[in-house]
Phi, psi and omega in degrees: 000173167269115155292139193308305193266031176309321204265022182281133188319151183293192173214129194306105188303306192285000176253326173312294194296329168324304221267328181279316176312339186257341169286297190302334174271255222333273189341304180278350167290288175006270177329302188278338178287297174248100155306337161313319193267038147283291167340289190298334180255340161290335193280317167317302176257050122224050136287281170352271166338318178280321198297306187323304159296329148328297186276351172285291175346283215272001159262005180272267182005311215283343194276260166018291213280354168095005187277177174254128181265155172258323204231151180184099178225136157300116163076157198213181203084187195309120154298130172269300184216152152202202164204166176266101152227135188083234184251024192234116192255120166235161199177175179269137170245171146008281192260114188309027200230045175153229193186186136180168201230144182237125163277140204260142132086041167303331176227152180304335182275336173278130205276135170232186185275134158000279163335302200253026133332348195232352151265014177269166199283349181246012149260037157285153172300172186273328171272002150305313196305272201322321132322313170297312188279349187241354184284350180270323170295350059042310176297291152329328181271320182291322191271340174290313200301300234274323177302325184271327181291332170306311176297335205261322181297294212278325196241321185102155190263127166314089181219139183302162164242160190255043184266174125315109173262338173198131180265093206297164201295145181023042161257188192282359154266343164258015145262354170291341197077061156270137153228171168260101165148005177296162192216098155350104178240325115235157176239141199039045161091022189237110181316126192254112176264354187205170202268344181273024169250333172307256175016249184340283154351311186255350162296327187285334172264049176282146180070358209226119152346083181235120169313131147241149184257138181225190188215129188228109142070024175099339199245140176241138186243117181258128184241162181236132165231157144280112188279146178235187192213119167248105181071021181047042154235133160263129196216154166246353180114337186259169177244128153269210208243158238208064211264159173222159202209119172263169190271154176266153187309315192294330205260319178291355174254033190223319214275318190298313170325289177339286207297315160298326175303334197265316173269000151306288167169129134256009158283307195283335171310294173306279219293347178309298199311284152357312199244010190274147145005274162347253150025263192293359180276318188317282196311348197257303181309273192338301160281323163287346182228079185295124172114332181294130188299168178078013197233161170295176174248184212270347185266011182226009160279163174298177169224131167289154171324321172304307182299346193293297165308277184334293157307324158299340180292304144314312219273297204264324183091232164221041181265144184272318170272009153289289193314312167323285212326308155331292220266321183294302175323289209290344155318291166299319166329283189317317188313317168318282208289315148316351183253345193319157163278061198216121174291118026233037160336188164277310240258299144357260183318306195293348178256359140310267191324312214281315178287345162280308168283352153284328179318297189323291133008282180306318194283315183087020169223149168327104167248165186235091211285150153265103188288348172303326189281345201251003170305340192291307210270312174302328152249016155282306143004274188303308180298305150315325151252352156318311193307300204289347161283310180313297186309298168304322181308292182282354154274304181337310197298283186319319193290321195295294192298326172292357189068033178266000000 
């Protein structure tokens, strides 16, 4: 890609580094004076970090495959600093808010030099194009495997038990004589092997006396409760208990797959919900009516990098596997959101190439999309999300400042 903002004036490099040298030192007096905000500056560059290697994927891909790379930057907007090696100029720019790596002859409408015609990316064979354009997404996925696979090695994976983790104040279970840590064994005489057979169960007995067995200390006890119904909700009062376990190496390298695929989605399930009718009437109450029923809550809207930051930070605490986690997550997102098909996504470019070669195929000549034909839809594209960055960008703010 290109930066949008390439043509912004420059900036005196030696008051840039000066000025980055000095942020950087903040930062780090910052961290010892409130060690909280260590986490919150991990979360932060490794943002950075991902986006980068993203955008690493596709100049390494792009070198390989024999195309020419130009560009390789941090930030976008006034070069603060950079160098040259070889034909590849890298450096820092202005604004923190990515990266991108530029590739000569991403589209049939940009003039490139004679000479170098036969390294742009849109005379590469098509599996190059396709190696170039998925390596950054490739990358993502690899750092979510290798963030999931750590976790699961290093801390163990999180899964319910049918033991009781908390027994609410005068409910009909702590006048049955619950305690947290009692282990479900059956409700009305129906055996519980998993904590998703509770519900049900205790929906069906609502208002009506019922045993339940539980096992205290080796010993099992049948106490009797009444499930009660509040708001036409049936509830007994309890929770379950959260047990975590770690995994052996071998089962974890079958299992980390499992876990991103089960958060693929439920990612793409969120952005459906998000992008839906539905959804976008939600999402518009949400930003014009803070607080208004029918709008989203503060734990189900999107967040921009700001809020990503802010939250995460509260979110993950000062656990080093929340943060991985954080980060695994936000990997698959990005993995995602970049495959959408639509320019100028990855997702995008590649059903530009697929379609090209096929065309191509079929015809028994060179086709060629006029990409000029697909700008209606690209800047509508571009245009939905400037909103949808501003709009999280101003709740993320509005939450900060209200303290929500």
């Amino acid at each position: 890609m290109k930066d949008p903002l390439g043509d912004a004036p420059p900036v005196d490099s030696r008051r840039a580094i000066l000025g980055v040298s000095v942020a950087i030192a903040l930062f780090v007096v910052l961290i010892f004076v409130r060690p909280s905000m260590a986490m919150t500056i991990a979360i932060a560059m490794g943002l950075i970090f991902t986006i980068m290697l993203h955008e690493a994927g596709h100049l390494i891909a792009a070198k390989r495959g024999g195309m020419k790379a130009t560009e390789f930057f941090v930030g976008f907007g006034p070069r603060l600093w950079s160098f040259r090696r070889g034909e590849t100029e890298y450096g820092i720019k202005a604004i923190p808010a990515g990266g991108y790596v530029r590739v000569i002859g991403m589209t049939n409408l940009e003039e490139v030099e004679p000479e170098d015609e036969a390294r742009t990316y849109r005379s590469a064979p098509y599996k190059r194009k396709m190696v170039m354009i998925l390596a950054g997404v490739t990358v993502n996925l690899l750092l979510a495997y290798l963030f999931t696979f750590a976790i699961l090695v290093g801390r163990g994976q999180d899964s319910v038990s049918t033991r009781i983790g908390t027994v609410s104040a005068e409910s009909p279970a702590q006048i049955a004589g619950m305690k947290p840590g009692d282990r479900l064994l059956s409700i009305g005489g129906v055996e519980i092997s998993d904590w998703d057979a509770v519900s049900p169960l205790v929906r069906a007995a609502a208002g009506k006396p019922t045993e339940i067995e539980i096992e205290r200390d080796g010993v099992t006890r049948t106490l009797i409760a009444t499930p009660e119904v509040i708001d036409g909700v049936v509830r007994i009062g309890i929770t379950a208990s959260i047990e975590t376990n770690r995994v052996p190496v071998i089962t974890a390298v079958g299992r980390s797959a499992t876990v991103i695929v089960r958060g693929a989605g439920q990612t793409v399930t969120a952005l459906g919900d998000i992008i839906s009718p539905s959804g976008v009437s939600r999402y518009t109450k949400t930003v014009t009516s803070p607080g208004a029923k029918g709008g989203f809550s503060e734990n189900e809207r999107p967040r921009s990098v700001i809020g990503i930051v802010a939250d995460g930070g509260s979110l993950v605490g000062n656990d080093f596997w929340g943060l991985l986690g954080l980060l695994a997550a936000i990997n698959v997102f990005l993995a995602l959101f970049n495959l959408i098909p639509l320019l100028p996504f990855d997702g995008g470019h590649a059903v530009v190439a697929t379609f090209e070669a096929a065309a191509s195929k079929i015809r028994g000549k060179r086709v060629v999309i006029d990409q000029r034909h697909l700008f209606p839809v690209t800047a509508v594209v571009i245009f939905m999300l400037l909103m949808l960055g501003l709009s999280t960008m101003y709740l993320d703010l509005r939450s900060i400042v209200s303290g929500t």
